[in-house]
C-alpha positions as CSV (number, residue, x, y, z in Angstrom):
1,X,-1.2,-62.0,-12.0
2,X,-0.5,-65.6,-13.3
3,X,-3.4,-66.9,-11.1
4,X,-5.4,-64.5,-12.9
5,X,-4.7,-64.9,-16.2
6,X,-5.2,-68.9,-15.3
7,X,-8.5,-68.6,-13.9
8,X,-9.8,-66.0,-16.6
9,X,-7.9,-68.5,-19.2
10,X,-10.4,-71.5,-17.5
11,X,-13.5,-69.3,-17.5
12,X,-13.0,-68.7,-21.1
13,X,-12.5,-72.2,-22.2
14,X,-15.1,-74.1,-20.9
15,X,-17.9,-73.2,-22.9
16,X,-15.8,-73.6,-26.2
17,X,-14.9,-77.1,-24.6
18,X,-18.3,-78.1,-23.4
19,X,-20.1,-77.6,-26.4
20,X,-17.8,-79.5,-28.4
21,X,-19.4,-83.0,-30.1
22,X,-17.5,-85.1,-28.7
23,X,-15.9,-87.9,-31.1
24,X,-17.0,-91.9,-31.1
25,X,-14.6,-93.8,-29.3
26,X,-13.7,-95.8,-32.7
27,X,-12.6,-92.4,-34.3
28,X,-10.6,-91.9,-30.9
29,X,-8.6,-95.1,-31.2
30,X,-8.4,-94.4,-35.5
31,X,-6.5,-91.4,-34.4
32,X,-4.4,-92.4,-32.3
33,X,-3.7,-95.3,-34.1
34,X,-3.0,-92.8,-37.1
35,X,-0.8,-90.4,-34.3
36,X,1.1,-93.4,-33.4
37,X,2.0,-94.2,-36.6
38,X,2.8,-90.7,-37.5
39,X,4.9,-90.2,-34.4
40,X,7.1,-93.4,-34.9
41,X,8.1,-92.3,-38.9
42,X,8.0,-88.8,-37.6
43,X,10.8,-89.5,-34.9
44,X,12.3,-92.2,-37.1
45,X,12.3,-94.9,-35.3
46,X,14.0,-98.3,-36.4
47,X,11.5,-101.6,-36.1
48,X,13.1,-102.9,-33.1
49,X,12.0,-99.3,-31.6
50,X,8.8,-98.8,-33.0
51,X,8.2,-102.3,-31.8
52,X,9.2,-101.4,-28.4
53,X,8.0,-97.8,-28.0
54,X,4.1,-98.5,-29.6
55,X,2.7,-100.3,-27.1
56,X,4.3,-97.9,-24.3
57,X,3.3,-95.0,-26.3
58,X,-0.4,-96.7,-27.0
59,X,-0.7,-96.9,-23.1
60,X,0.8,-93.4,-22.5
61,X,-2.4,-92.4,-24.5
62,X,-4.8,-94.1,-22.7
63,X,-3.6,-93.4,-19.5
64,X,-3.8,-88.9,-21.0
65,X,-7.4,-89.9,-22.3
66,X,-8.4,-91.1,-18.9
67,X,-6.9,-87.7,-17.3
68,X,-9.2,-85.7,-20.2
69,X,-12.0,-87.5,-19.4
70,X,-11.7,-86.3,-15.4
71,X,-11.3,-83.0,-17.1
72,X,-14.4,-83.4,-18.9
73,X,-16.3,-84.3,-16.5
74,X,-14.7,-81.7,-13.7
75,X,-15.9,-79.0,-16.8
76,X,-19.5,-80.7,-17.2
77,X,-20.1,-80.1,-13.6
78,X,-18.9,-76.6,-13.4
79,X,-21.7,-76.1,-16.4
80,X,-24.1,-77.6,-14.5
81,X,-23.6,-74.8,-11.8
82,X,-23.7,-72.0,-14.5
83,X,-23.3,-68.5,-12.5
84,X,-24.5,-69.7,-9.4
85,X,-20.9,-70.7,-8.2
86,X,-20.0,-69.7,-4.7
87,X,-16.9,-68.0,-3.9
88,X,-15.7,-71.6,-1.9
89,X,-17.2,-73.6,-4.8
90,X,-15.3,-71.4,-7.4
91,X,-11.7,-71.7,-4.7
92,X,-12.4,-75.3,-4.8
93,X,-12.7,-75.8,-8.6
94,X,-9.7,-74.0,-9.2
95,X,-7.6,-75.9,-6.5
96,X,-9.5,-79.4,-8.3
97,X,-8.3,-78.0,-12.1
98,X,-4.6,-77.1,-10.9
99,X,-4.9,-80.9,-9.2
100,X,-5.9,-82.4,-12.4
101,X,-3.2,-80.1,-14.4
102,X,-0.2,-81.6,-11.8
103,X,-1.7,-85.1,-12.7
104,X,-0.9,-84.2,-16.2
105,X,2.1,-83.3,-15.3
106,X,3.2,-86.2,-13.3
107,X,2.0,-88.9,-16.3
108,X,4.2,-86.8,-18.9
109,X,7.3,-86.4,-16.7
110,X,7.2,-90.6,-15.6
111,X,6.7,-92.1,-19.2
112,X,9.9,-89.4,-20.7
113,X,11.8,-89.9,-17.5
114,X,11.1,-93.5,-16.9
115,X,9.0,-95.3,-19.5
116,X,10.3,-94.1,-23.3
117,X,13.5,-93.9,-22.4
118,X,13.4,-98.1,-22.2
119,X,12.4,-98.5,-25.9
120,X,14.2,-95.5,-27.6
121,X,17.3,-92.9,-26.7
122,X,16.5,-89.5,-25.7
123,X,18.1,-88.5,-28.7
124,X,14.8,-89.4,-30.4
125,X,12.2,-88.8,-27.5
126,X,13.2,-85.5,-27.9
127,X,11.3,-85.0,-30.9
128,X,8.3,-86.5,-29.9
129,X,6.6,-83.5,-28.6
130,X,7.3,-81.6,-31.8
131,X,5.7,-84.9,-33.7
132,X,2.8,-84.9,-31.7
133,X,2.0,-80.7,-32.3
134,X,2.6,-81.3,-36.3
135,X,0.3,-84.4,-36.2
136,X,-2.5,-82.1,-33.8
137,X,-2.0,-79.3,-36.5
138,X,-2.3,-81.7,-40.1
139,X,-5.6,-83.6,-38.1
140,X,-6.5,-79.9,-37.7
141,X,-6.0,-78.9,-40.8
142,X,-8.1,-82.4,-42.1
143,X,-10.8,-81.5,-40.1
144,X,-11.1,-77.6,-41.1
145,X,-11.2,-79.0,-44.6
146,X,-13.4,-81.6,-43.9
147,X,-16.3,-79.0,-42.6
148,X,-15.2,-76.9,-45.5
149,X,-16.5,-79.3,-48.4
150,X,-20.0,-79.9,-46.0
């Protein structure tokens, strides 16, 4: 049932993904620039941490940006195929998403297990995935007002 609600989850998605305009790569590194900075008085780090933790958490960006972009191009070539997707071919492109997701997975799990913890305590890593949905929901929020006024 999970595997279905994945795959129908996936079909769903990537035409709302593809479609998308996808942002310079000076807006990219303004926003994460801006996240950064929101994380680090989000969490409340002290200098000596911010100091320590923003170039780790600058990397730790870079290093998900280069997983989305396998993503993005994984999703460009299953538009490419449209409907004419073979049973193996679709078998296959799930197996290469869940592959990509467990990539994911492994980057998150070695920078808070390994990595973060040498600039900041726990105490304070804890909160950074809260700090980076608020940030995702105000650029949101910027954005939806943005196209508003246009």
């Amino acid at each position: 049932m999970r595997t279905l609600i994945l795959i129908t989850a996936i079909a769903l998605s990537i035409p709302l993904l593809v479609n998308a305009q996808p942002p310079s790569e000076e807006k990219i590194k303004e926003i994460e620039e801006r996240r950064t900075e929101f994380v680090i008085k989000f969490m409340q780090l002290t200098p000596q941490e911010a100091q320590k933790f923003k170039p780790l958490y600058k990397q730790y960006l870079q290093d998900l940006r280069k997983i989305r972009q396998k993503r993005k191009e994984f999703r460009q070539s299953l538009k490419k195929k449209g409907n004419n997707i073979t049973e193996g071919e679709a078998k296959q492109a799930i197996e290469q998403w869940l592959k990509l997701e467990e990539e994911k997975q492994a980057l998150i799990r070695k920078y808070y297990t390994t990595i973060f913890p040498q600039a900041i305590p726990h105490s304070k890593l804890i909160m950074l995935p809260i700090a980076e949905r608020k940030f995702k929901k105000e650029l949101l929020k910027e954005i939806k007002a943005t196209k508003e006024h246009h």
